[in-house]
C-alpha positions in Angstrom: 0.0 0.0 0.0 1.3 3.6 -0.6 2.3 5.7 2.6 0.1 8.2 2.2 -3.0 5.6 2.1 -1.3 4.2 5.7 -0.8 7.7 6.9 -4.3 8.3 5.8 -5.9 5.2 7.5 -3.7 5.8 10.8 -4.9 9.8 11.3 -9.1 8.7 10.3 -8.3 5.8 13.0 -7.5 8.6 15.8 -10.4 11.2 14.6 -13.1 8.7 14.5 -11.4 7.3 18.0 -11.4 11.2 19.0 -7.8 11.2 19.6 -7.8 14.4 17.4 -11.6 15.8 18.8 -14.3 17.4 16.5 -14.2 21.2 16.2 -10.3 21.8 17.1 -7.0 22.3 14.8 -5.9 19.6 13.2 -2.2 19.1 14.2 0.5 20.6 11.9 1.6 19.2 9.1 5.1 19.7 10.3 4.3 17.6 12.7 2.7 15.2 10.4 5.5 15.3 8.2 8.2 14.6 11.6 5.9 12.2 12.5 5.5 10.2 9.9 9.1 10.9 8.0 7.3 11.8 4.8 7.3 14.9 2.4 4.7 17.4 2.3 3.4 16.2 -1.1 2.9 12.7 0.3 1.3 14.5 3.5 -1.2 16.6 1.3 -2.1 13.0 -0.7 -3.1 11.7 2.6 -5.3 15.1 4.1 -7.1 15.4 0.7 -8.3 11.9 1.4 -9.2 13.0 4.7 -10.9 16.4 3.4 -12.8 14.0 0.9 -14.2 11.7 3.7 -15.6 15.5 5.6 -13.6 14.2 8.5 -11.4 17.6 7.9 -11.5 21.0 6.4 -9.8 24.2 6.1 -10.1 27.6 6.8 -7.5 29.9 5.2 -5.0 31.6 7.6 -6.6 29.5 10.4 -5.8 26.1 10.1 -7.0 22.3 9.2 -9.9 21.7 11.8 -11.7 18.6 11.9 -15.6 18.7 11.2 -17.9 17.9 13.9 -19.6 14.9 12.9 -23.7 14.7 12.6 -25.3 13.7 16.2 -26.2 10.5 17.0 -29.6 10.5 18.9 -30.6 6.9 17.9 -28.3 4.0 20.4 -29.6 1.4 17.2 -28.4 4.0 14.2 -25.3 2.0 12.3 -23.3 4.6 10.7 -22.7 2.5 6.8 -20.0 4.9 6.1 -17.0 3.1 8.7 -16.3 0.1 8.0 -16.5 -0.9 11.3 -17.8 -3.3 13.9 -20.6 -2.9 16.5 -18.1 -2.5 19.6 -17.0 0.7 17.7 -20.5 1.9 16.4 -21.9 1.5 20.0 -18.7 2.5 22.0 -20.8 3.4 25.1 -23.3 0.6 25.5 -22.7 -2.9 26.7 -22.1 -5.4 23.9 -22.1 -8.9 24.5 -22.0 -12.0 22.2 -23.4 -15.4 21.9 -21.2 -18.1 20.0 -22.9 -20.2 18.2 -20.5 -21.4 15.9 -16.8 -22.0 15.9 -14.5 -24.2 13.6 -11.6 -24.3 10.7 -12.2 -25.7 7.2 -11.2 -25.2 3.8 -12.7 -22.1 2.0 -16.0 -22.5 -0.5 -15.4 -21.0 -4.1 -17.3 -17.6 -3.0 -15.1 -17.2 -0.1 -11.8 -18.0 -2.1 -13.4 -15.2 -4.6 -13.9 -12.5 -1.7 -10.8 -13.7 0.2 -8.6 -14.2 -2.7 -7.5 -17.4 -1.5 -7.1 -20.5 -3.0 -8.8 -24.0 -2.1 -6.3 -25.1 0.2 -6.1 -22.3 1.9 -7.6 -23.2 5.6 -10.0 -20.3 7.1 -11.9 -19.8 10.3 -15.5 -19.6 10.6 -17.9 -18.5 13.4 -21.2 -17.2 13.8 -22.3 -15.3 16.8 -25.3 -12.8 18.0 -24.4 -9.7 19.2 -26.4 -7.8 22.1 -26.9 -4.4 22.8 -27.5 -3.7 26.3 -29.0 -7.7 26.5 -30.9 -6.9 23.6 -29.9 -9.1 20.6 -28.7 -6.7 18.0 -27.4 -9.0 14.6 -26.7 -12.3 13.5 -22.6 -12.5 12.2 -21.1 -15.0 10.0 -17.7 -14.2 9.3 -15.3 -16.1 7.2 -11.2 -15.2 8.0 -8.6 -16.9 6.5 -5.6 -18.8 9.7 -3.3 -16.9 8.2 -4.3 -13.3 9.7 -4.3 -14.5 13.4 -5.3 -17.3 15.8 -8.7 -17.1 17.0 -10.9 -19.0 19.4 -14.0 -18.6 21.3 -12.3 -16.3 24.1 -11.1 -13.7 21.7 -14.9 -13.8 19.7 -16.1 -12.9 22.9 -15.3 -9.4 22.5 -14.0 -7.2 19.6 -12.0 -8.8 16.9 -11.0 -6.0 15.3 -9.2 -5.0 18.1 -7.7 -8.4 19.0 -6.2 -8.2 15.2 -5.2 -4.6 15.6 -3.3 -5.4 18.6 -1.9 -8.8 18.1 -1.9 -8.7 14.0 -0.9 -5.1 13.5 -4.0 -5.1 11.6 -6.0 -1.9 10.6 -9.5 -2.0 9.0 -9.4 0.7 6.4 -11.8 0.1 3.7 -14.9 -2.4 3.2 -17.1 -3.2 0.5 -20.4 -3.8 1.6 -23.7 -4.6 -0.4 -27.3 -4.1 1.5 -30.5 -5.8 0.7 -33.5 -7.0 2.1 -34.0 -11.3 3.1 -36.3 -13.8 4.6 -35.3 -15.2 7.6 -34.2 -19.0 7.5 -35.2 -21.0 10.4 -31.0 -20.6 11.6 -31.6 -17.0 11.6 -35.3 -16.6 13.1 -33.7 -19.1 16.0 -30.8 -16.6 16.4 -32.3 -13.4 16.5 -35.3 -14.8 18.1 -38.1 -13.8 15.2 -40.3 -15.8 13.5 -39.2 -18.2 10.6 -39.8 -16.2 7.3 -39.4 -12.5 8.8 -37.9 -9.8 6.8 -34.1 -9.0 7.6 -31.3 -6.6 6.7 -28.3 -8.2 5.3 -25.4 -6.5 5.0 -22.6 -8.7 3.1 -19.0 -7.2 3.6 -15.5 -8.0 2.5 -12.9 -6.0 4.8 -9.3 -4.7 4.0 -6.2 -4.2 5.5 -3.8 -1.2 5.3 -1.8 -3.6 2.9 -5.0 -3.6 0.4 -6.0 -7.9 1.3 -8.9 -9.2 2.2 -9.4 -10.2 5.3 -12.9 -11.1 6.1 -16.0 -12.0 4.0 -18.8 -11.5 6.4 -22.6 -11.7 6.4 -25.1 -9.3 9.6 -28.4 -10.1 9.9 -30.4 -7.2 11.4 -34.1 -7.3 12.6 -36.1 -5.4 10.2 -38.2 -3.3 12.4 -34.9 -2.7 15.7 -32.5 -1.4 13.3 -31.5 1.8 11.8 -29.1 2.7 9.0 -27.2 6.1 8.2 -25.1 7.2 5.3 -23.7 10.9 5.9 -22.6 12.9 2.4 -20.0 15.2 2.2 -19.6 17.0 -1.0 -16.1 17.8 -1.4 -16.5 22.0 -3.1 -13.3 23.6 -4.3 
């Protein structure tokens, strides 16, 4: 991956973790530059990215501030625009999880596709429900190939992503996810505790590192009716 897509990824990471907090200066980008050992062009690759996400913006003779992001008044709203998980979408609340699933096997042909693996490539799966506050929240099935880290049913307890970010080095920095409306199948209605046949969200995401390689090919479910779903815009006017 290029260093300014890293030094990109790295400074989003510590605004949406409100290291660097809405509505104050941006920190230099001598600093930037120090920090990071990098010329200013490279910098500028990686701000514009940032400027084109409306995480920052810049007011002439002032500074590069970063924008307060729209509130939040909904504790089920999933923001679709970070590719992230539901320990960092619900950062306050108390998430729990229920395994029901946990194994190793060989990848199907849709997997190897997403994953860009090949069929003797071994991968974890595991499926789990997710609470909110001991309210079930979703239904995950995720698919990881061995190779990014070892798992097992401790570590799926809690947040992945910040098992691999700690143990793996791994960051999350861009998803591809596709949306549409399902039936429930008698796993999922049994899981989420609905009745066989009920309308669901699906979301269907394959996850990338800061290297640019798949990681995970996952499948939510979401109850229809306890869910919400944003997407904020930012139009990026010169």
């Amino acid at each position: 991956m290029y260093k300014y897509r890293e030094i990109y990824s790295d400074i989003k990471r510590d605004i949406l973790t409100n290291h660097y907090r809405a509505g104050t200066l941006l920190p230099t980008q001598e600093f930037f530059s120090e920090k990071y050992d990098v010329s200013r062009i490279t910098l500028k690759k990686a701000l514009n990215l940032l400027e084109n996400d409306g995480l920052i913006f810049s007011k002439q003779g002032s500074g590069t501030f970063i924008r307060p992001q729209i509130e939040n008044r909904d504790s089920e709203l999933l923001p679709l625009d970070l590719p992230v998980g539901v320990t960092y979408s619900h950062r306050d609340q108390k998430i729990s999880s229920k395994i029901l699933s946990f194994d190793a096997r060989l990848p199907e042909k849709e997997e190897q596709h997403h994953l860009g693996i090949t069929s003797s490539d071994p991968v974890y799966q595991f499926k789990r429900v997710r609470s909110i506050n001991e309210q079930i929240y979703s239904l995950e099935h995720v698919v990881m190939p061995t190779q990014v880290a070892p798992l097992n049913e401790e570590i799926l307890q809690g947040s992945v992503y910040d098992y691999l970010g700690h143990v793996a080095k791994l960051q999350l920095t861009d998803a591809r996810r596709i949306i549409y409306a399902d039936q429930a199948t008698q796993e999922i209605s049994d899981s989420l505790e609905i009745e066989n046949g009920s309308p669901v969200l699906v979301i269907e995401q394959v996850a990338y590192d800061q290297k640019g390689s798949a990681f995970e090919f996952s499948k939510s479910y979401f109850i229809s009716n306890k869910s919400k779903f944003s997407l904020d815009i930012h139009l990026n006017r010169k």
